[in-house]
KELUM-645640 format. One record per residue: residue number from 1; x, y, z of N, C-alpha, C in turn; residue in one letter. Coordinates in steps of 0.1 Angstrom, whole numbers. Layout:
<pts>
> NUM,X,Y,Z,X,Y,Z,X,Y,Z,A
...
</pts>
This chain:
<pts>
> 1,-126,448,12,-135,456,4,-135,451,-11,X
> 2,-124,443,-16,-121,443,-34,-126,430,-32,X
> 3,-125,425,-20,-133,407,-24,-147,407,-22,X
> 4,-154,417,-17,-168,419,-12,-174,426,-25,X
> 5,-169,436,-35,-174,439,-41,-176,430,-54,X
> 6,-162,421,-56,-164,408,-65,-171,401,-64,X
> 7,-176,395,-49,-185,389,-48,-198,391,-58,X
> 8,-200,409,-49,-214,412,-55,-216,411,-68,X
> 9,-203,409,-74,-203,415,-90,-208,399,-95,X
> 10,-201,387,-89,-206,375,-94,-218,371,-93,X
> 11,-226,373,-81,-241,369,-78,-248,379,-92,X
> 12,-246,387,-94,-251,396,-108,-253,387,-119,X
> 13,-239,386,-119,-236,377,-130,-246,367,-130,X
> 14,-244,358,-121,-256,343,-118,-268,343,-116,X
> 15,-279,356,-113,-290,363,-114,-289,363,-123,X
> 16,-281,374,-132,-283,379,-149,-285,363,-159,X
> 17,-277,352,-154,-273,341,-159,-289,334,-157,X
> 18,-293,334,-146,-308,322,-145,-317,330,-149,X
> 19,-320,345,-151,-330,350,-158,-333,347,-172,X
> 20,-317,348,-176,-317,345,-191,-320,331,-198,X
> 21,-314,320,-186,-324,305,-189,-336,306,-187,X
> 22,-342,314,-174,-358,316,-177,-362,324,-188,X
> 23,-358,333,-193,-364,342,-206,-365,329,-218,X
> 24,-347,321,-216,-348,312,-232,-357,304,-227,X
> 25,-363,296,-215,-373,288,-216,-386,292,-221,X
> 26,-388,306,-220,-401,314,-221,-405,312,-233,X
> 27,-392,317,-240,-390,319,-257,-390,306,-265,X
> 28,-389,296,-260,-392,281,-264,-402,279,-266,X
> 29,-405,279,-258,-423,277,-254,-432,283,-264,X
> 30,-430,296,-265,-434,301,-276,-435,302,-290,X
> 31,-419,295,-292,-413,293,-303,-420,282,-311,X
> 32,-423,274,-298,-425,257,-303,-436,250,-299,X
> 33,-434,237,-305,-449,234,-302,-447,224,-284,X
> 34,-433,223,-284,-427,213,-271,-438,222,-255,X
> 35,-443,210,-252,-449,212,-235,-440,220,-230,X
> 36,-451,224,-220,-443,231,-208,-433,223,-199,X
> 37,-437,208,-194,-428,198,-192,-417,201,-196,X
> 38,-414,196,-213,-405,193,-220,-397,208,-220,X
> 39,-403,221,-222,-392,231,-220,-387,230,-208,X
> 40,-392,229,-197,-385,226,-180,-374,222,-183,X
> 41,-373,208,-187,-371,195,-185,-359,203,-194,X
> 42,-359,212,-203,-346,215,-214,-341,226,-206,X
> 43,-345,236,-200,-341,244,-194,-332,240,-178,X
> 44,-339,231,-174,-330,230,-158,-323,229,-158,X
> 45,-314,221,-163,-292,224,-161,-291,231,-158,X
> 46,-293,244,-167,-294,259,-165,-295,269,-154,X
> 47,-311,260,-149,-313,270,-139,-307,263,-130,X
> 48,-306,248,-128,-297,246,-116,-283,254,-114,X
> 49,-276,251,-123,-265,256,-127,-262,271,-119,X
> 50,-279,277,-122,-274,296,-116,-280,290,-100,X
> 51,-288,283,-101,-288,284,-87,-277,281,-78,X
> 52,-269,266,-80,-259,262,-73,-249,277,-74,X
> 53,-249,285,-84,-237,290,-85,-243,304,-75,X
> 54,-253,310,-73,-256,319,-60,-257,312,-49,X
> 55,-264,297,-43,-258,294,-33,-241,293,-30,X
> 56,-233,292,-39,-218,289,-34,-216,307,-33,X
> 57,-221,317,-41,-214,327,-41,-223,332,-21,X
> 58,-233,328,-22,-240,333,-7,-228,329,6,X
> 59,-225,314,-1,-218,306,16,-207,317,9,X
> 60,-200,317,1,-185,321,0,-183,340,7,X
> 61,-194,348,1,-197,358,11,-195,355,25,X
> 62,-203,344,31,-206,348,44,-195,342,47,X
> 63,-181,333,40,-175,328,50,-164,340,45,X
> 64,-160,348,37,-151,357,38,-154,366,45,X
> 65,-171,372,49,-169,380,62,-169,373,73,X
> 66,-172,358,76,-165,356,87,-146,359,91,X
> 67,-138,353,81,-122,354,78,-123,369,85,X
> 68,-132,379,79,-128,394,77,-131,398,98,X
> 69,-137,397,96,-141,397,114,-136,388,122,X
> 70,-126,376,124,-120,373,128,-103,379,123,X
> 71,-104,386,113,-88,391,110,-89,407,119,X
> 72,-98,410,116,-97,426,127,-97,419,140,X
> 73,-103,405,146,-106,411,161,-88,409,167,X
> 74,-85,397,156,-67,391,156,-61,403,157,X
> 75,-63,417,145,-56,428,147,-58,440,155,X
> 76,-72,435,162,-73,446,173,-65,436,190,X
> 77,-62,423,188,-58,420,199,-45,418,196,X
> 78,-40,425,185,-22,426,185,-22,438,190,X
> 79,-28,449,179,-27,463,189,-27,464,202,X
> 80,-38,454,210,-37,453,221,-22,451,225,X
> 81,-19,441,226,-7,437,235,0,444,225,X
> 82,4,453,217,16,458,216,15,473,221,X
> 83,4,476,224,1,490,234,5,486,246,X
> 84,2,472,254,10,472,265,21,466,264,X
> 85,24,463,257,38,455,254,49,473,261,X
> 86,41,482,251,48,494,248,48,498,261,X
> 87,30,501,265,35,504,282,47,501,295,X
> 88,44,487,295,52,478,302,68,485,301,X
> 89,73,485,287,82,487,283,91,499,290,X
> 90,81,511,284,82,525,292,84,526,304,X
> 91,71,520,314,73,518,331,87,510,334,X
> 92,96,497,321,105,491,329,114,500,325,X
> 93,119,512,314,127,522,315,130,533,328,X
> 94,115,537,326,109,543,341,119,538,352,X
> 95,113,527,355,122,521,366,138,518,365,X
> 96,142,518,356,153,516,353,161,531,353,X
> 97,156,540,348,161,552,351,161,563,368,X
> 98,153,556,371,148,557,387,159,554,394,X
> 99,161,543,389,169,527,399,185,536,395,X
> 100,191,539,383,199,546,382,204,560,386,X
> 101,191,570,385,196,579,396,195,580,411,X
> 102,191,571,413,190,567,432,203,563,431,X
> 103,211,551,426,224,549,425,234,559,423,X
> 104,234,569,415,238,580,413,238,594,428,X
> 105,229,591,436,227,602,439,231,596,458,X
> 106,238,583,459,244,576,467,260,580,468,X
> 107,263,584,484,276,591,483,287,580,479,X
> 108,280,564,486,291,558,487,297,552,472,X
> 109,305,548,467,306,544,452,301,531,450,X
> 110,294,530,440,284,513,434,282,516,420,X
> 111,287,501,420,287,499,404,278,484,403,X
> 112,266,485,398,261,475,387,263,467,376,X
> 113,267,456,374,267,449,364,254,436,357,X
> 114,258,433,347,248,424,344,255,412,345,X
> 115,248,400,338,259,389,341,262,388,324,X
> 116,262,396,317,269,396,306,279,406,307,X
> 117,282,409,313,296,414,313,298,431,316,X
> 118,280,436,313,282,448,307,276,457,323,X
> 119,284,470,321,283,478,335,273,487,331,X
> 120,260,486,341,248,495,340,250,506,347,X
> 121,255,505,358,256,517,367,270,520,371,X
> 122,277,530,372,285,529,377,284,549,382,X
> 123,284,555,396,277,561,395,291,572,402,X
> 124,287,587,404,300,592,399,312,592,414,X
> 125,304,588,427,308,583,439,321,571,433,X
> 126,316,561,424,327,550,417,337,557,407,X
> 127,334,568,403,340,573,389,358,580,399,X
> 128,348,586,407,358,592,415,369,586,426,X
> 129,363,575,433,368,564,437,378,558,433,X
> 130,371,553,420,388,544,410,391,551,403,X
> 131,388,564,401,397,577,392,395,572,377,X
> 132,382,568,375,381,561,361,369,574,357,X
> 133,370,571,342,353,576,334,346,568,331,X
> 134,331,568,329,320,557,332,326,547,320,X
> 135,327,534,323,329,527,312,318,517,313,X
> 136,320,510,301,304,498,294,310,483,297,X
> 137,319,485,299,320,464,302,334,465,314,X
> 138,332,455,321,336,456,333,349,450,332,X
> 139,355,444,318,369,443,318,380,456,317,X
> 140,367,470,318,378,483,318,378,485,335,X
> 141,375,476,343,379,476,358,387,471,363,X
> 142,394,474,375,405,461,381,399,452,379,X
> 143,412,443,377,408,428,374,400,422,387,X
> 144,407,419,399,398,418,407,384,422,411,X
> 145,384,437,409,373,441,412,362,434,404,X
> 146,366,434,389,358,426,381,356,415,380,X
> 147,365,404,383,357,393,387,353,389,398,X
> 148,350,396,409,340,394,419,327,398,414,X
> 149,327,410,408,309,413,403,307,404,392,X
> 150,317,398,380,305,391,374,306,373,377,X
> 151,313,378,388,310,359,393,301,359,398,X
> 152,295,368,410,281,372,417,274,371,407,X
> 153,275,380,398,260,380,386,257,370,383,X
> 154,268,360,377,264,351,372,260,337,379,X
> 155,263,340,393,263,327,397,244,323,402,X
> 156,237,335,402,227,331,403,221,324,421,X
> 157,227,325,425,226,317,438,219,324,453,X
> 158,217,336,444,216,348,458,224,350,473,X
> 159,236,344,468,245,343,478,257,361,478,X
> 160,255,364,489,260,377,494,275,375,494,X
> 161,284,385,487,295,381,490,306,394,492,X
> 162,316,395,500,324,401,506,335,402,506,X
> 163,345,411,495,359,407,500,366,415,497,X
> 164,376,417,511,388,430,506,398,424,500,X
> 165,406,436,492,409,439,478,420,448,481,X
> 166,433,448,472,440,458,470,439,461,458,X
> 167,432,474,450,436,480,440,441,486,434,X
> 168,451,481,423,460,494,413,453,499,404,X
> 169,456,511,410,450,525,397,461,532,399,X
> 170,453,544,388,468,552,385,472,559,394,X
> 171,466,559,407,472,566,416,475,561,429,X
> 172,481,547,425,483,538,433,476,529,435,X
> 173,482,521,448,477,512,455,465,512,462,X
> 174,452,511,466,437,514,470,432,504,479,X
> 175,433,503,490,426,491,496,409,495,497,X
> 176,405,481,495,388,485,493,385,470,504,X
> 177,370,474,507,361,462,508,353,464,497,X
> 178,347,452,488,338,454,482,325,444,487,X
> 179,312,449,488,301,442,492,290,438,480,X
> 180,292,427,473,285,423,465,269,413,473,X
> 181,260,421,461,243,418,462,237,417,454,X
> 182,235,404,449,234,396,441,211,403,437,X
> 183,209,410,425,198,408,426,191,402,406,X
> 184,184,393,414,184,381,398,195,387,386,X
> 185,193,386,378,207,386,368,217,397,372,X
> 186,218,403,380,228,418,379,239,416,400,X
> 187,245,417,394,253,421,407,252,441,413,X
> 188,250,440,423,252,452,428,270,454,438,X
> 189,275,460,432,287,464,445,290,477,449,X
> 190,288,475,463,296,489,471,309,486,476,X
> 191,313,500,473,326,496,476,332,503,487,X
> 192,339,501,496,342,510,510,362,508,510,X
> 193,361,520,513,375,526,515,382,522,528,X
> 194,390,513,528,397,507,537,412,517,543,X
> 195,416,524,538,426,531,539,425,538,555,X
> 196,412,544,558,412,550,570,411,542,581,X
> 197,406,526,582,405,517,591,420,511,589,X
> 198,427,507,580,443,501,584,448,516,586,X
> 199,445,528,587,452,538,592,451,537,606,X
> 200,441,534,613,436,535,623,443,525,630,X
> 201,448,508,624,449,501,631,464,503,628,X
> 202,470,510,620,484,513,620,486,523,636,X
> 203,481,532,634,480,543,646,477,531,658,X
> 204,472,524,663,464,518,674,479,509,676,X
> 205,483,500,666,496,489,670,509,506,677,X
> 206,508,514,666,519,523,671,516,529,686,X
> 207,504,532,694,500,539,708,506,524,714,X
> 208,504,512,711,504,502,721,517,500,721,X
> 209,526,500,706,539,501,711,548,511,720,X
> 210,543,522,715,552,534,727,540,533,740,X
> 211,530,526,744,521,528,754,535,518,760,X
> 212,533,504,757,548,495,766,557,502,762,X
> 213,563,507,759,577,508,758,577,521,770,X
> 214,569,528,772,567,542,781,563,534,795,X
> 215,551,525,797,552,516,807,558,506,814,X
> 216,566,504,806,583,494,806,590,503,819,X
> 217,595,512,815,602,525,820,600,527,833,X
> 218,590,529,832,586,531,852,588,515,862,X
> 219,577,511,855,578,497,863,594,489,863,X
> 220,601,494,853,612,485,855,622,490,869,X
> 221,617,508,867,626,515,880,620,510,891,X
> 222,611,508,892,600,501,902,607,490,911,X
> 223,608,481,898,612,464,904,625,466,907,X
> 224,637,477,899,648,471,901,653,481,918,X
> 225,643,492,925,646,496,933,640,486,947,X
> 226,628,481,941,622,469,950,632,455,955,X
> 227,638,456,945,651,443,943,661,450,952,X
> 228,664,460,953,674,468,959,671,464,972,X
> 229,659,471,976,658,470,992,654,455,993,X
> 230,652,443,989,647,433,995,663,427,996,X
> 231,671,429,985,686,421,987,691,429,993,X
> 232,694,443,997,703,449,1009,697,446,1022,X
> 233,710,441,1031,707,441,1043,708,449,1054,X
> 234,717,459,1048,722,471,1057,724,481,1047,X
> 235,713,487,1044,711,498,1040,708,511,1047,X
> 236,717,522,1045,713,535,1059,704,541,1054,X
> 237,697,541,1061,682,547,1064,679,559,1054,X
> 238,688,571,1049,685,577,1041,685,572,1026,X
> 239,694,562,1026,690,556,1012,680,555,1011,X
> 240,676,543,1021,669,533,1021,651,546,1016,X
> 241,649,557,1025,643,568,1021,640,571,1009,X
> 242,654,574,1001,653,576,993,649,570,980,X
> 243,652,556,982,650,547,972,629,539,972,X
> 244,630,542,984,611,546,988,606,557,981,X
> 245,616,568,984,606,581,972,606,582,959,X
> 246,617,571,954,618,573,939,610,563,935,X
> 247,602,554,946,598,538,941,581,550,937,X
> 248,579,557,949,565,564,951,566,571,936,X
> 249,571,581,934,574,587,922,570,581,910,X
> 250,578,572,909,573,567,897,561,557,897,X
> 251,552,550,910,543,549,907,531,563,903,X
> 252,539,571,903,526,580,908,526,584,890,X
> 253,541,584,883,541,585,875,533,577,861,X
> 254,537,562,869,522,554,861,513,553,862,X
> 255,505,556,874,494,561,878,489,573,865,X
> 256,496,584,866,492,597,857,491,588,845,X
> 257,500,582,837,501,576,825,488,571,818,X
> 258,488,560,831,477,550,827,463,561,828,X
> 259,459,570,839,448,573,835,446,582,822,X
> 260,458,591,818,461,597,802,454,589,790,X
> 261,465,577,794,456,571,780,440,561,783,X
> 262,434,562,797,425,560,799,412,569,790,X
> 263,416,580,798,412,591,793,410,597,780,X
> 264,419,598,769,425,597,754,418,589,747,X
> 265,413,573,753,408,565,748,395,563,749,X
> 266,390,570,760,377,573,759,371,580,755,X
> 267,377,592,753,369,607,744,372,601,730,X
> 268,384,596,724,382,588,711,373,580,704,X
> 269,372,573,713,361,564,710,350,565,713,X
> 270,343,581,718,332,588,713,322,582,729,X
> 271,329,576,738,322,572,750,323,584,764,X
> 272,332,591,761,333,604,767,324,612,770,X
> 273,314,617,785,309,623,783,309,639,796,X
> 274,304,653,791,314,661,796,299,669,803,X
> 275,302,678,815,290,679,824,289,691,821,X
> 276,280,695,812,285,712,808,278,718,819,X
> 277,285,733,827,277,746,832,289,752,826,X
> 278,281,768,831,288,778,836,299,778,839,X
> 279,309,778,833,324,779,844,334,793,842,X
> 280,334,796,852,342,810,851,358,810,853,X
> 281,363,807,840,375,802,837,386,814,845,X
> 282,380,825,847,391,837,857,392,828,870,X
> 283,382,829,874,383,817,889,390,802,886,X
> 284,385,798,878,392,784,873,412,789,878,X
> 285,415,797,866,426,803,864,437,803,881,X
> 286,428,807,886,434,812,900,437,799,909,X
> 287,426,789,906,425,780,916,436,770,912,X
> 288,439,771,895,448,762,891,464,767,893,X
> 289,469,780,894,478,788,899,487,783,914,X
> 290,470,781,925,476,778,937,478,764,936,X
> 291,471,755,931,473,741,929,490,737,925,X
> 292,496,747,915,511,748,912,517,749,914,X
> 293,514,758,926,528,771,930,537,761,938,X
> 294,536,748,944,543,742,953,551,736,941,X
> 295,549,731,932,558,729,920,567,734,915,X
> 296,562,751,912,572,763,907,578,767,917,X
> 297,573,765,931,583,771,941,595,764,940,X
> 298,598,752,943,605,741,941,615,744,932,X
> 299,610,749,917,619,748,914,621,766,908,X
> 300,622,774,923,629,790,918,615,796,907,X
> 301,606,790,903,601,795,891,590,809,900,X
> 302,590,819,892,577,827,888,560,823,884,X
> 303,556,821,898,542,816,886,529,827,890,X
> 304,527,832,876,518,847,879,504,840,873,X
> 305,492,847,873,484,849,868,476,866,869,X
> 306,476,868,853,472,877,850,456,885,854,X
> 307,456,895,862,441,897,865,431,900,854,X
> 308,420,894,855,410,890,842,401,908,848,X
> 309,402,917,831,399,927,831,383,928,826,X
> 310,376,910,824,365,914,820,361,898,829,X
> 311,347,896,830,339,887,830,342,872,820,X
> 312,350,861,822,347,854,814,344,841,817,X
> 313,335,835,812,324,823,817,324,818,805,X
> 314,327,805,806,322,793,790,311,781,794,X
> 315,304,774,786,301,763,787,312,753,787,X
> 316,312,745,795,321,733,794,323,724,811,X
> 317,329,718,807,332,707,822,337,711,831,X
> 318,340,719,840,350,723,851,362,716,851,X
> 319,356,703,855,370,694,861,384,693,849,X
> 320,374,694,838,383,687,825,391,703,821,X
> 321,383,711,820,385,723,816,399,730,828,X
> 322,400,726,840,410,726,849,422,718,849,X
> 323,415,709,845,430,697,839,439,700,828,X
> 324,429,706,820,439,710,808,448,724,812,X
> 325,442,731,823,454,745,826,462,739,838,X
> 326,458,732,842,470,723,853,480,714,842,X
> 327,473,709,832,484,700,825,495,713,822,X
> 328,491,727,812,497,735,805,507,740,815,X
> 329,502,743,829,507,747,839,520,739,838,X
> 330,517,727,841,532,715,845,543,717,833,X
> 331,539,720,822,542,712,811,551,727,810,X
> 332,547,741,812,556,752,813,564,753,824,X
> 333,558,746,836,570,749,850,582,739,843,X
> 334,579,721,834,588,715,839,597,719,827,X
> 335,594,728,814,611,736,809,612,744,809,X
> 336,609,749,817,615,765,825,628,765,835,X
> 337,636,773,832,651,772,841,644,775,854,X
> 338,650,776,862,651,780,875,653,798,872,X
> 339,643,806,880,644,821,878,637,824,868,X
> 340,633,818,859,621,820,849,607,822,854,X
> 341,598,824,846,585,828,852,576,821,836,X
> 342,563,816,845,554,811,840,541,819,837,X
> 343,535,823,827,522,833,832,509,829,831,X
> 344,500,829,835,486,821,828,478,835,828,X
> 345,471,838,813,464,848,815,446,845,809,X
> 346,440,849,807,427,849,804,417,858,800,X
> 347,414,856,782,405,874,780,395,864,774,X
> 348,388,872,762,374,869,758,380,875,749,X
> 349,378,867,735,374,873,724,358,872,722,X
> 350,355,883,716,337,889,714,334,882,700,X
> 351,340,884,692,342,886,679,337,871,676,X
> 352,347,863,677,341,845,684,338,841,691,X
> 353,331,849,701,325,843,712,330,831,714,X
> 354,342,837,723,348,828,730,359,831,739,X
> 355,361,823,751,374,826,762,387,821,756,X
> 356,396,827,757,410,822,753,421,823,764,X
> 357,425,814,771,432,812,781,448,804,774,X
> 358,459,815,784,470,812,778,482,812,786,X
> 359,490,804,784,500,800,792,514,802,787,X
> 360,519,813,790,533,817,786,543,814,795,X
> 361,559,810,787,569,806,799,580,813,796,X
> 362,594,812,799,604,820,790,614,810,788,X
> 363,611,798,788,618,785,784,630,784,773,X
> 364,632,777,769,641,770,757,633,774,747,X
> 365,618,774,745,611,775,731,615,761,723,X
> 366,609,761,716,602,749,704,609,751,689,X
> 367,619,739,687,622,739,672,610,741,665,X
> 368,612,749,653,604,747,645,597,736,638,X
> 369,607,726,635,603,711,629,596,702,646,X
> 370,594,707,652,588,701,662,574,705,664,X
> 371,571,717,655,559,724,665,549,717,659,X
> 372,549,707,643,538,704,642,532,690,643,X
> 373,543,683,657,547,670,655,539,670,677,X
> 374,540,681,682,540,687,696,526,680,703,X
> 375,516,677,697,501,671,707,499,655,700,X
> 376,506,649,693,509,638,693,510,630,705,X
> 377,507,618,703,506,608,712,522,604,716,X
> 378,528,607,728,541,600,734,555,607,725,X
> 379,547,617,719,557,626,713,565,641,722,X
> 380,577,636,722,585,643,731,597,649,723,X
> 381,601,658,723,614,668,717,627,656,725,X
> 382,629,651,710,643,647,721,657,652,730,X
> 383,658,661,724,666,671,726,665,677,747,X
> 384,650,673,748,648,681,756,645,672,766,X
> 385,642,656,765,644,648,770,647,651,788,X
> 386,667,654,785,672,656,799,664,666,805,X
> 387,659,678,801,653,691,810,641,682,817,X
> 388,633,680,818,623,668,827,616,658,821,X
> 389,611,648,833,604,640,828,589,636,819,X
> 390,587,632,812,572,636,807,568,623,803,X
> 391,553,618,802,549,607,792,543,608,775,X
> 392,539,622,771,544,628,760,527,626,756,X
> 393,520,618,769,503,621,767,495,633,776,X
> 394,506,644,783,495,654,786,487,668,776,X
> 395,495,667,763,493,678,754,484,670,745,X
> 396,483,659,745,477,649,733,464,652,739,X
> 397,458,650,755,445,645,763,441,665,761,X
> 398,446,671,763,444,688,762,439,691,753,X
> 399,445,686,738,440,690,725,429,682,726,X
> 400,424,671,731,411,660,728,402,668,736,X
> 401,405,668,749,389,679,758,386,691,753,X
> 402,399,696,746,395,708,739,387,711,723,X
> 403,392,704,720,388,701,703,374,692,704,X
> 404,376,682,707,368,669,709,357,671,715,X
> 405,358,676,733,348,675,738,338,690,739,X
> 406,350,698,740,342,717,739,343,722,723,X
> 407,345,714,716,344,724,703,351,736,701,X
> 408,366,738,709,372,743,708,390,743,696,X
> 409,398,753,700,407,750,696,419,753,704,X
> 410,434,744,703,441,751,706,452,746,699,X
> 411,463,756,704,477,756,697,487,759,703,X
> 412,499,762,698,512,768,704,517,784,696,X
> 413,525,791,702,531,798,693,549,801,703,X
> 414,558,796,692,571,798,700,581,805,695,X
> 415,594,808,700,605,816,696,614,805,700,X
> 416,622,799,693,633,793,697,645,807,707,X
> 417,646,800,717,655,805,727,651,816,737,X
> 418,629,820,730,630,827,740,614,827,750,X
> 419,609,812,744,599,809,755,587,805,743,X
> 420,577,799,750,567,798,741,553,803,746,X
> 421,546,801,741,527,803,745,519,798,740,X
> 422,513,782,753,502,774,747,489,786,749,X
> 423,480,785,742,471,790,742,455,779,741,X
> 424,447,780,743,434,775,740,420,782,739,X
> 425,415,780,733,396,788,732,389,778,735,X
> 426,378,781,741,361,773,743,352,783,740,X
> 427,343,780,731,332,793,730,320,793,743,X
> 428,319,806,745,309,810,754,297,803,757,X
> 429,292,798,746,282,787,743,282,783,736,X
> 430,277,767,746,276,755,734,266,754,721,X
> 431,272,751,708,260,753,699,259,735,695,X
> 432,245,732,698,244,717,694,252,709,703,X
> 433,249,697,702,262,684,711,273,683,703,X
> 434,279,688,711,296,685,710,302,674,711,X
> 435,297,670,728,307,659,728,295,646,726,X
> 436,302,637,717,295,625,714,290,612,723,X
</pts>
């Protein structure tokens, strides 16, 4: 505007300027006796002079409003791109704050980095994990942990990388896998808790060791009574009998063994599956009673069952659901003295809808430092060892069909010196799949 109005002010000027050589040429003329020629001819400098000087002020006008209309359209096309500059900007916050609470709102723990060093995400699954508070550069991480994510970041290669880790924090030792994902400048890592898989494979080496050391045992009485009869040549016939029934015996006993942890290992590993009806556990009760009694007779024992004062029927397996009151059955006849009595009874609680079947003895009873060590795998009272034989997997396969596959529970309750009582529940009905 202050150069457009100068302009105008000088074309004035140079108008005002060539009028005034034309008025002095007028005034010559008049003055004098000099031609009209001759005043021209005195005047033109002049008027050239104003002329050249409004043609340069004309072009100089038009070329500053050209400058002027090329400098807005320059400043309407910065505005431009700095309106989307701004947009762009916003949407990549947007996304950025998106991309952070999705990460956030992930159970497993993941932490983000950049390849400068610095930790974008670290979300509270990680906070809680490494027992840390959110920190900004990734040298407040285990050392290892941290240089796996910013070697990934940095390495640019899109190459996926994997590696378990033992980490010190303050609350120890932490085994991890971490799974690094490499996306253009930033590393992503999840991190997974290894503790319950070497738990698992600690637990797995320990079944396989007491599984041989329990299988050892039979088979060895096996070969060395087989060795017996093949090197005697005159052996009398009742031995010879008898060293046949102990050979049977103890197959029979690894027979039971082996299908135990058959069995154990299949409802574990989630391949187990169980035929649910109707089963009317009072009738069950009865049928598993008579299946017994040639056992308890044998040895002097009492074996009652209680008459069922109501109706009770569960969903669950028959066969499995019979196995486990024949296992409880055995497992009370075999430390029961001789002249003791065994009871199996059966009610319905309403309240939980559910049958509770129970098996009381008047045995030796259960140390107390045993009772919470008792449905373990090949776990036997040593103490109690000499009273009978056992593989220390029939209370372990009981708690699994019961827990595992009926969504039940069961337990013990004892008196040292004056008997115990396994007990178990299955609810009346099944809610949802139980068994996997």
């Amino acid at each position: 505007m202050k150069s457009s109005s100068s302009g105008k002010c000088t074309v004035v000027v140079c108008i005002a300027a060539l009028a005034a050589g034309v008025l002095s040429t007028w005034g010559m003329l008049r003055a004098s006796d000099l031609s009209m020629e001759a005043a021209t001819l005195a005047c033109l400098p002049t008027l050239l002079l104003g002329a050249l000087g409004i043609c340069y002020i004309v072009r100089r006008r038009a070329f500053d409003d050209a400058m002027q209309a090329s400098l807005r359209a320059q400043l309407d096309l910065a505005a431009r791109h700095a309106a989307s500059h701004e947009r762009s900007k916003r949407a990549t916050e947007v996304a950025a704050d998106q991309f952070r609470a999705m990460l956030e709102q992930l159970p497993a723990p993941v932490i983000a980095v950049d390849c400068g060093d610095d930790v974008l995400v670290m979300n509270t699954a990680a906070q809680k994990f490494l027992h840390l508070a959110p920190v900004a550069r990734t040298s407040a991480l285990p050392h290892a942990l941290a240089s796996l994510l910013a070697t990934t970041a940095r390495a640019g290669d899109g190459v996926r990388r994997s590696r378990d880790m033992s980490l010190a924090l303050s609350e120890g030792m932490l085994a991890v896998r971490v799974d690094c994902v490499p996306m253009g400048e930033l590393a992503i890592g999840v991190l997974i808790d290894l503790t319950a898989e070497h738990e698992a494979e600690r637990r797995m080496g320990d079944f396989v060791a007491k599984a041989s050391h329990e299988l050892r045992t039979p088979l060895a009485s096996i070969r060395a009574y087989a060795e017996m009869l093949e090197d005697a040549t005159a052996i009398p016939e009742s031995e010879r009998r008898q060293l046949l029934t102990t050979m049977l015996t103890e197959s029979d006993r690894l027979s039971r063994m082996v299908d135990q942890m058959l069995s154990i290992s299949r409802i574990e590993s989630g391949i187990a599956r169980i035929h649910a009806a109707k089963v009317d556990l009072c009738e069950l009760a009865a049928e598993s009673v008579l299946a017994m009694r040639g056992e308890a007779n044998a040895k002097e024992i009492s074996l009652l069952v209680s008459p069922c004062a109501v109706v009770a029927t569960a969903d669950g397996d028959r066969d499995m659901l019979k196995q486990v009151m024949l296992n409880l059955l055995s497992n009370g006849i075999k430390y029961t003295p001789a002249g003791g009595t065994v009871t199996l009874t059966v009610d319905t609680d309403h309240l939980a809808r559910s049958v509770v079947v129970q098996v009381s003895d008047t045995g030796p009873g259960i140390p107390p430092e045993a009772m919470g060590r008792l449905f373990e795998k090949f776990y036997r009272i040593e103490s109690y060892r000499r009273l009978a034989k056992g593989t220390g997997l029939g209370l372990n396969l009981c708690r699994s069909v019961i827990e595992q596959l009926h969504g039940g529970q069961i337990g013990v309750d004892s008196t040292l010196g004056m008997g115990s009582r396994f007990w178990f529940s299955v609810p009346m009905e099944r809610v949802g799949r139980i068994a996997a």
